[in-house]
C-alpha positions as CSV (number, residue, x, y, z in Angstrom):
1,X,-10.8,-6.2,-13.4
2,X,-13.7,-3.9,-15.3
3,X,-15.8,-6.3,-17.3
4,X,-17.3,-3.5,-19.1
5,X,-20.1,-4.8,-20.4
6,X,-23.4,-4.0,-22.9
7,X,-24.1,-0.6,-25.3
8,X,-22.1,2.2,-24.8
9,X,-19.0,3.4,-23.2
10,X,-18.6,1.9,-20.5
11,X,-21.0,-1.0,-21.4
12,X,-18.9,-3.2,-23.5
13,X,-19.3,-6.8,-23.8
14,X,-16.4,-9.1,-24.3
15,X,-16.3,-9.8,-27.8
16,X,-17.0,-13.5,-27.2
17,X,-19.3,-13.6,-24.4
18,X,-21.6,-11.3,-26.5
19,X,-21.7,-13.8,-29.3
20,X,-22.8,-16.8,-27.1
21,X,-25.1,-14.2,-25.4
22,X,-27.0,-14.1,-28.6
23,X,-27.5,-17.5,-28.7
24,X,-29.0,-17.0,-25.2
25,X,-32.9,-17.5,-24.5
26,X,-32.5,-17.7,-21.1
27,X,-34.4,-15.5,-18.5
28,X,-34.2,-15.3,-14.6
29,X,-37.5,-16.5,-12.6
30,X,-38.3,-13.0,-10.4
31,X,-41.3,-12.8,-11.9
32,X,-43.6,-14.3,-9.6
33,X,-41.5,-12.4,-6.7
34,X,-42.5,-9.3,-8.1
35,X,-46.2,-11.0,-8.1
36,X,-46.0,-12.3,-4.7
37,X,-45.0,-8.5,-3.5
38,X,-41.8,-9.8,-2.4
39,X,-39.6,-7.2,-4.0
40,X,-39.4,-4.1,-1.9
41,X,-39.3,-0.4,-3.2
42,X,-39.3,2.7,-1.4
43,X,-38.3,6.2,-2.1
44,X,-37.8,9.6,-0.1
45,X,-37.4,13.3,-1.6
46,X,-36.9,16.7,0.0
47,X,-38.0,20.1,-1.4
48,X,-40.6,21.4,-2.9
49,X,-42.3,19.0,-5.8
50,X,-40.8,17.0,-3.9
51,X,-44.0,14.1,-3.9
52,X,-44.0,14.4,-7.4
53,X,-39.9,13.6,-8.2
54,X,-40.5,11.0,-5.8
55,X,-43.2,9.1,-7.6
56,X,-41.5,9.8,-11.2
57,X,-38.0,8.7,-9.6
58,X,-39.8,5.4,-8.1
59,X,-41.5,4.6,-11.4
60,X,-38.4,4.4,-13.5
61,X,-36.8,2.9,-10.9
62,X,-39.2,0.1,-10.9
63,X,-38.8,0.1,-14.9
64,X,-35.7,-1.3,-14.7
65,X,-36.5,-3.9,-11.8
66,X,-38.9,-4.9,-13.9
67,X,-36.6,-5.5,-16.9
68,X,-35.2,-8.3,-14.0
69,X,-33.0,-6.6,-12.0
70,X,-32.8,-8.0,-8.6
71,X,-32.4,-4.9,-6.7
72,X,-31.4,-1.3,-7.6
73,X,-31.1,2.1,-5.8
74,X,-30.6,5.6,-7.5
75,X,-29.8,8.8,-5.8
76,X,-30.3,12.2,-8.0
77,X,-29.3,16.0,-7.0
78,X,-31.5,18.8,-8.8
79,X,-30.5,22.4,-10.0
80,X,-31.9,23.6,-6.9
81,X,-30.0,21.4,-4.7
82,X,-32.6,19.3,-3.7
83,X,-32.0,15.5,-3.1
84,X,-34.3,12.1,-4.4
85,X,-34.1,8.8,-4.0
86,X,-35.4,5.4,-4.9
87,X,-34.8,1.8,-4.5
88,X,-36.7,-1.1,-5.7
89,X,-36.3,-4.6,-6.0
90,X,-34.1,-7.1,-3.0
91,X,-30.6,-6.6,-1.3
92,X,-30.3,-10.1,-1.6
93,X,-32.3,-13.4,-3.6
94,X,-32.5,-15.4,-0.5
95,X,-32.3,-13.4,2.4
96,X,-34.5,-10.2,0.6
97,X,-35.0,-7.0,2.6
98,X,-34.4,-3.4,0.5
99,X,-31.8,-2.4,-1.1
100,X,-29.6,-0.3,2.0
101,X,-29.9,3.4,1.2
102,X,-26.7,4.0,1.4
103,X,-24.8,0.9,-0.2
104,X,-21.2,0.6,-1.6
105,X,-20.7,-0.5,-5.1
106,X,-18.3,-0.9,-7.3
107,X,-18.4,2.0,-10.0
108,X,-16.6,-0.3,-12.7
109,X,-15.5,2.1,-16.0
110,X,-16.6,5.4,-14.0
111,X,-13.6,5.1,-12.4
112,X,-11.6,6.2,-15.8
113,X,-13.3,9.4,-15.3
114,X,-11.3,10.1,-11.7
115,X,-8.0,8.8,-13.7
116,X,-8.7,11.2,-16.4
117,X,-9.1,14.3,-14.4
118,X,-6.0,13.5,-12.3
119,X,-3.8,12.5,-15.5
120,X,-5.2,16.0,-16.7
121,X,-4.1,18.1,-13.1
122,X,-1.1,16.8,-13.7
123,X,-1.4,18.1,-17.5
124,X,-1.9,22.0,-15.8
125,X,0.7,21.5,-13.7
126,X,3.1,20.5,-16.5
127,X,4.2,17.4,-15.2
128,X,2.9,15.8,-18.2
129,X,1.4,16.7,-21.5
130,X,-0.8,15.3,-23.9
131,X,0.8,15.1,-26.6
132,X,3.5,12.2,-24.5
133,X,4.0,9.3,-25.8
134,X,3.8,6.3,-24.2
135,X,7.5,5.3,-25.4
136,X,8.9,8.2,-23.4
137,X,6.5,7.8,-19.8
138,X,6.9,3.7,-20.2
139,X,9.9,2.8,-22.2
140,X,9.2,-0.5,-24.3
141,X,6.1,-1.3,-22.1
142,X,3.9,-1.2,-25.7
143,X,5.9,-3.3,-28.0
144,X,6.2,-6.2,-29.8
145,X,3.0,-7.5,-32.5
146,X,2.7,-4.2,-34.4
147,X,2.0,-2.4,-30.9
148,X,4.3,0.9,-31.0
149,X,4.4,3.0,-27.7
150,X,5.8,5.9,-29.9
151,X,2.6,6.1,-31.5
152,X,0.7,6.2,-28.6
153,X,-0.1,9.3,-26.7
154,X,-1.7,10.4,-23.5
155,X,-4.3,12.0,-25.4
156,X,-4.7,8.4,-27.5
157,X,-4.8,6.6,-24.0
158,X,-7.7,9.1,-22.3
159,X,-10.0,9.0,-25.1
160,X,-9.4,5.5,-26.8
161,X,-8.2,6.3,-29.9
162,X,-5.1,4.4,-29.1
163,X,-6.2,1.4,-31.0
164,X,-4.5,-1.4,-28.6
165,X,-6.1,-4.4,-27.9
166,X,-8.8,-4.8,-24.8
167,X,-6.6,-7.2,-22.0
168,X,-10.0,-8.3,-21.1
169,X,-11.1,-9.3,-24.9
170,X,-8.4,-11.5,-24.3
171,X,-8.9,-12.6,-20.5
172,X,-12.8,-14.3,-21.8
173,X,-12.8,-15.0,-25.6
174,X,-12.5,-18.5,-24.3
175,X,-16.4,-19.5,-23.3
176,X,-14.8,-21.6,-20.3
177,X,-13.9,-18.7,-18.8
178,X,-17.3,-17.0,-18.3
179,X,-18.9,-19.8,-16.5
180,X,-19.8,-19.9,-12.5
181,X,-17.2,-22.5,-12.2
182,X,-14.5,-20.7,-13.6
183,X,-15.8,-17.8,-11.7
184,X,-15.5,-19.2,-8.1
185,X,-12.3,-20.1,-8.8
186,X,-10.7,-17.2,-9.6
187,X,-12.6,-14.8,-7.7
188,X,-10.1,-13.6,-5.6
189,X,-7.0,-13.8,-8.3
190,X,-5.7,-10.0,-9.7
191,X,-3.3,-9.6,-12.4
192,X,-0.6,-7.1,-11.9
193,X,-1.5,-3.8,-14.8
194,X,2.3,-5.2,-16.2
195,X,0.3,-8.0,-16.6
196,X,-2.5,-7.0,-18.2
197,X,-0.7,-4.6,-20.5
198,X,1.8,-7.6,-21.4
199,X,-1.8,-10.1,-22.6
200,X,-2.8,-6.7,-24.7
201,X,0.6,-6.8,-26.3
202,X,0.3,-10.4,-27.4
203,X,-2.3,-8.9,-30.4
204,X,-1.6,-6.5,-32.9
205,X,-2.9,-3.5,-32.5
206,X,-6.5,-2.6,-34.3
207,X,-4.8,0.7,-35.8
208,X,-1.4,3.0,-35.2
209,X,-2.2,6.1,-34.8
210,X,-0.6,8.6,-37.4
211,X,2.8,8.8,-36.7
212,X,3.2,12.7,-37.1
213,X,0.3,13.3,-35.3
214,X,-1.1,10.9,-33.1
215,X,-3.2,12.9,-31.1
216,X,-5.2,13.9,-34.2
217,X,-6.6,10.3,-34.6
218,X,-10.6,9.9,-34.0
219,X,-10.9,6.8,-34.8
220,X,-12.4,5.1,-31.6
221,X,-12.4,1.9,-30.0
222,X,-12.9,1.2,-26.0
223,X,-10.4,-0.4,-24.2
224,X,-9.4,-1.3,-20.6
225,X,-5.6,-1.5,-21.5
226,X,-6.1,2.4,-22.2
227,X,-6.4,3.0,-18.4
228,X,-4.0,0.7,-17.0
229,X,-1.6,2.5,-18.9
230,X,-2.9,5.5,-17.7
231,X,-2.8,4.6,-14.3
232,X,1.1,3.4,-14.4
233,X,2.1,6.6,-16.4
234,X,0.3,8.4,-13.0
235,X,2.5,6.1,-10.8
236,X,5.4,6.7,-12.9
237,X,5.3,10.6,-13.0
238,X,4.0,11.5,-9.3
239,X,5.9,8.6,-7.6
240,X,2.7,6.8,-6.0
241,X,0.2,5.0,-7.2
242,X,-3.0,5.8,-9.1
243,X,-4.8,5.2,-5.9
244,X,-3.0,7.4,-4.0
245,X,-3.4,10.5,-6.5
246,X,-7.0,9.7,-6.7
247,X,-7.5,10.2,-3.0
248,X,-5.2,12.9,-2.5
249,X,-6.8,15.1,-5.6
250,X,-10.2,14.1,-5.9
251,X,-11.7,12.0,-2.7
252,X,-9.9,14.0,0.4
253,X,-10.6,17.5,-1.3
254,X,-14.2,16.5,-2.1
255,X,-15.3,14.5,1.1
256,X,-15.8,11.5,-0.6
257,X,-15.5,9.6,2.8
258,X,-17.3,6.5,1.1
259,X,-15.4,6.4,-1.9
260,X,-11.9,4.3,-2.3
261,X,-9.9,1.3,-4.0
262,X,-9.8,-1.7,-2.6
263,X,-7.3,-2.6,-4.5
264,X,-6.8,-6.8,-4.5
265,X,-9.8,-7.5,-2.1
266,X,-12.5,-9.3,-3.5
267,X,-14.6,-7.7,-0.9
268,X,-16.9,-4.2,-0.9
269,X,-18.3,-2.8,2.1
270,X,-21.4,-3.0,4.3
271,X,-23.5,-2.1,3.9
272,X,-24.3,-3.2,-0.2
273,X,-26.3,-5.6,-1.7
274,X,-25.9,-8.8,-3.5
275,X,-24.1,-8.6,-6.6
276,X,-25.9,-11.3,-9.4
277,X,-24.6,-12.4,-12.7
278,X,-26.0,-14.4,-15.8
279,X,-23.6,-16.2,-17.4
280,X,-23.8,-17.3,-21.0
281,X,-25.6,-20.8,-21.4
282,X,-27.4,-20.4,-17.7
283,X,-30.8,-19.8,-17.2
284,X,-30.4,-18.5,-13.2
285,X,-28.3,-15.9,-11.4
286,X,-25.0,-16.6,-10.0
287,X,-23.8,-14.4,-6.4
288,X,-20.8,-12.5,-8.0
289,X,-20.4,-10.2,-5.1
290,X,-17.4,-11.6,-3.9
291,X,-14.9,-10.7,-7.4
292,X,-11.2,-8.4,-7.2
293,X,-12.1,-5.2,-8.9
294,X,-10.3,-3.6,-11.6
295,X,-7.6,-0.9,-11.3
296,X,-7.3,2.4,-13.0
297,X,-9.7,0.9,-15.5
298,X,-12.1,-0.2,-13.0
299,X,-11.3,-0.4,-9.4
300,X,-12.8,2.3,-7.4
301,X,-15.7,1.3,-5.1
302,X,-18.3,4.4,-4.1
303,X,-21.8,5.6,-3.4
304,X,-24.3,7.4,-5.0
305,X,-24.2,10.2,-2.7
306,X,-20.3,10.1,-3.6
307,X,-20.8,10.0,-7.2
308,X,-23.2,13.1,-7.4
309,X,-20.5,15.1,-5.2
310,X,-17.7,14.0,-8.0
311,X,-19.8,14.8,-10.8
312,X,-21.0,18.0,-9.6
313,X,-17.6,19.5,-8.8
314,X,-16.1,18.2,-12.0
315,X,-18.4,19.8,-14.6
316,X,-18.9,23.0,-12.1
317,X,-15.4,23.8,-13.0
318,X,-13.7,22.6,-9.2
319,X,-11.9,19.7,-10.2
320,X,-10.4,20.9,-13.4
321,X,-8.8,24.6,-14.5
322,X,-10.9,25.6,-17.3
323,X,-8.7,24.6,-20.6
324,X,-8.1,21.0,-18.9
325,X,-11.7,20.9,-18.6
326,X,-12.4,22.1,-22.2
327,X,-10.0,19.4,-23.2
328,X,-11.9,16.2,-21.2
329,X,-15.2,17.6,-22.8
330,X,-13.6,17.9,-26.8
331,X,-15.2,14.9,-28.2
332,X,-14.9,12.0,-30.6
333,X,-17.9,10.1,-32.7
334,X,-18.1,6.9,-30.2
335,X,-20.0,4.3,-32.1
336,X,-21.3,1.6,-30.3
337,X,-23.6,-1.4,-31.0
338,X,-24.7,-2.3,-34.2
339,X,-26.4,1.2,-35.5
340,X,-23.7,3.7,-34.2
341,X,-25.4,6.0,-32.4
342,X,-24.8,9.3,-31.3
343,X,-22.7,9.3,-28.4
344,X,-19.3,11.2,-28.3
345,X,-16.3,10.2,-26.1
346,X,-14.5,13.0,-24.7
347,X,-11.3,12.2,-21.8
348,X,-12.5,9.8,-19.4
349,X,-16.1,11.0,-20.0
350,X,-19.0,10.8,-22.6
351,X,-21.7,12.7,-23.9
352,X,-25.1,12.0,-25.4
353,X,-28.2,13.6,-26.9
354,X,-30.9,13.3,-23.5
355,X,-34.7,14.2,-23.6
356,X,-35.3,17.2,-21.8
357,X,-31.8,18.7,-21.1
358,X,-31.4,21.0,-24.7
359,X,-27.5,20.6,-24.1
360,X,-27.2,16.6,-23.5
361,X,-26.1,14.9,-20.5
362,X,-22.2,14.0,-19.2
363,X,-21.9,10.3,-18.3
364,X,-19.5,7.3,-18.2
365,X,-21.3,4.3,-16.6
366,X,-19.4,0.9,-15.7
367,X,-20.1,-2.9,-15.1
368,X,-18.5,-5.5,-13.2
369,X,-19.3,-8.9,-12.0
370,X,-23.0,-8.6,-10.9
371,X,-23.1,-4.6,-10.5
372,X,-23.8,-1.9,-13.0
373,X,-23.1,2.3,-12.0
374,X,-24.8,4.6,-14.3
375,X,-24.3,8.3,-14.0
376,X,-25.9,11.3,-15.8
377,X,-25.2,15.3,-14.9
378,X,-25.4,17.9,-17.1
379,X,-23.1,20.6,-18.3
380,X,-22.8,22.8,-16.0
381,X,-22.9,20.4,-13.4
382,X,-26.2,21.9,-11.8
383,X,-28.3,18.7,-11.9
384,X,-27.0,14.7,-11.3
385,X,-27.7,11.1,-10.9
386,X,-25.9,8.1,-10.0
387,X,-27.6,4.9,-10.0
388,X,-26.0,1.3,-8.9
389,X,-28.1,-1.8,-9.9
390,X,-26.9,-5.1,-9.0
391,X,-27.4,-7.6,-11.8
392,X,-25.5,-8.3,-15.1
393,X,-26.4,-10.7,-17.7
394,X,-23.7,-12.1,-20.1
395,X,-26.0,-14.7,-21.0
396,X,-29.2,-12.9,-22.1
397,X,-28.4,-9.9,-24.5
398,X,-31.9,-9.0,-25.1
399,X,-32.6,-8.6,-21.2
400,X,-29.3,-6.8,-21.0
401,X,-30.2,-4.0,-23.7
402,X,-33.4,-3.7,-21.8
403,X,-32.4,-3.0,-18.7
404,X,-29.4,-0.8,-20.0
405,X,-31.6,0.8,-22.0
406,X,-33.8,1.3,-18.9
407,X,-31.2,2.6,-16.2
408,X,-30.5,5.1,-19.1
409,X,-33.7,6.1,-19.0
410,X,-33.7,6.3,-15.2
411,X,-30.6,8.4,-15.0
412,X,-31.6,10.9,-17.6
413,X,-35.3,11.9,-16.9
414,X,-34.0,12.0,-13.4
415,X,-31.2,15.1,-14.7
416,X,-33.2,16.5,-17.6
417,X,-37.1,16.5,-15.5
418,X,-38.2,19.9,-15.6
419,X,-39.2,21.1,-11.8
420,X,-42.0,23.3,-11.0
């Protein structure tokens, strides 16, 4: 599962594990690593300026180590084509060494972005349309407490304006359930997206959108049961699973040859680093790398080399025929956290105001249990970054924000830096 997690899309909390988080002093000891030298960095660049992107890149890098991140690596892709890369902090608490250059993670909530662009291939083809309504893909899946499938487009699904109900609000509004014990023992469990979708219809919906019009709603609220149903409208129409149309549209076409599902393993592969998680009410770091992924809301594990490929291609125009493209990037106000904010949610992708790029950046970003993916490319796909650092913190807000706010930072100097 995605636990989407912090500010932002992408960066959602669950409702109640953000309250107890800010009742949460607790911080994680890596301070007197970082003193003791013990937390490795390194970075290499090609190109010209290429000493100089290197030591920005490594700076912000070590910004968000130092917001106490145990280890981090970012990868970043320039106008001119020229590549930079950074790591800081440990691949793992006890063993240390640096973070591997070329580690999987788990890309968490970016994943919606591949499930967007094939749901919207299949939109040129006309095997589906935007304007479907869940009713007539799923018949009587979204029922029952208010929920009403024929209310409920495609459209409504891609850019959450559907108004159901979050499966994974539900999943942890119970405080037992974020805790390392509770952790360990379901680590390797997965719920089926029937599942999942069945827990979401067990609340009423936040809002029906308007029944003449659906797909006119902007009202916005992020949700992972959006996706799932995504994903099993994708199995439904092509016959195969989401998985399958991801690879077959998107990673074999691209040469994404690190980038796949794992579908119900709880495993990611070598090389990676440790993935580390505070829960709420703990002062130290729990090992969460061992944790079943998501599934069209979540489940795709990748690289930052990957991810750069993916996002390049997609806003250069190679993924999508121009009007499906215009369509992911026609936006709705996406206020998050408590003063709003800026950001815009288009199809499977978002957009925010960024220092330095005149046009703003593309992004999605996603969390799971002990890893965090942050993306940033801009418009015309010329420049990207895709950064994976592996700690989450449920159970300190403050440091959360702070090192959110930091791989933000990272991401988006990285894109927006202008090169002599």
């Amino acid at each position: 599962m995605d636990l989407t997690a912090g500010k932002g899309p992408g960066r959602r909390a669950p409702a109640r594990a953000a309250r107890a988080a800010r009742t949460t002093t607790a911080a994680v000891c890596v301070g007197a690593m970082v003193a003791a030298g013990l937390l490795a960095t390194g970075a290499t660049a090609h190109g010209a300026d290429a000493g100089g992107a290197q030591l920005r890149l490594q700076r912000d890098a070590d910004a968000v180590r130092h917001t106490g991140a145990t280890g981090l690596l970012v990868e970043v892709r320039d106008a001119a084509g020229r590549t930079t890369t950074a790591r800081s902090g440990v691949a793992d608490l006890r063993r240390g060494g640096p973070v591997p250059q070329r580690s999987y993670y788990r890309i968490g909530s970016d994943t919606k972005t591949m499930v967007a662009v094939v749901a919207l291939q299949l939109v040129a083809e006309g095997a589906l349309s935007l304007d479907d309504t869940v009713e007539r893909r799923l018949p009587g899946v979204v029922a029952g407490n208010g929920n009403d499938g024929s209310r409920v487009t495609l459209r409504n699904l891609l850019q959450h304006t559907s108004g159901l109900t979050d499966y994974t609000d539900i999943l942890f509004e119970d405080p037992e359930k974020l805790t390392p014990a509770y952790y360990r023992e379901h680590r390797f469990s997965a719920q089926t997206p029937g599942e999942q979708v069945a827990l979401a219809m067990t609340r009423a919906p936040g809002w029906l959108p308007d029944a003449d019009d659906p797909g006119s709603q902007t009202r916005w609220a992020y949700s992972n049961t959006n996706y799932v149903l995504a994903g099993m409208i994708i199995e439904r129409v092509t016959g195969r699973p989401w998985e399958h149309a991801v690879h077959e549209r998107i990673v074999e076409p691209l040469g994404l040859r690190r980038t796949m599902s794992m579908g119900t393993s709880a495993y990611v592969p070598r090389p990676t680093a440790s993935g580390y998680t505070q829960f709420p009410g703990r002062r130290g770091l729990t090992d969460t790398t061992v944790s079943v992924g998501g599934g069209a809301d979540g489940g795709v594990v990748s690289t930052a080399a990957d991810m750069n490929v993916f996002l390049r291609a997609l806003m250069g125009g190679d993924l999508l025929p121009p009007a499906q493209l215009a369509q992911m990037r026609t936006t709705v106000p996406a206020p998050v956290g408590d003063d709003g904010g800026p950001e815009r949610y288009g199809l499977g992708i978002a957009w925010r105001p960024a220092p330095g790029c005149a046009d703003g950046v593309w992004y999605h970003g996603g969390t799971s249990f002990g890893t965090v993916s942050e993306t940033a490319v801009t418009p015309d796909g010329r420049a990207s970054a895709a950064a994976a650092v592996f700690t989450t913190r449920f159970g300190d807000e403050k440091r959360f924000l702070e090192q959110a706010a930091a791989s933000i930072r990272l991401v988006d100097r990285a894109v927006c830096a202008k090169r002599r």
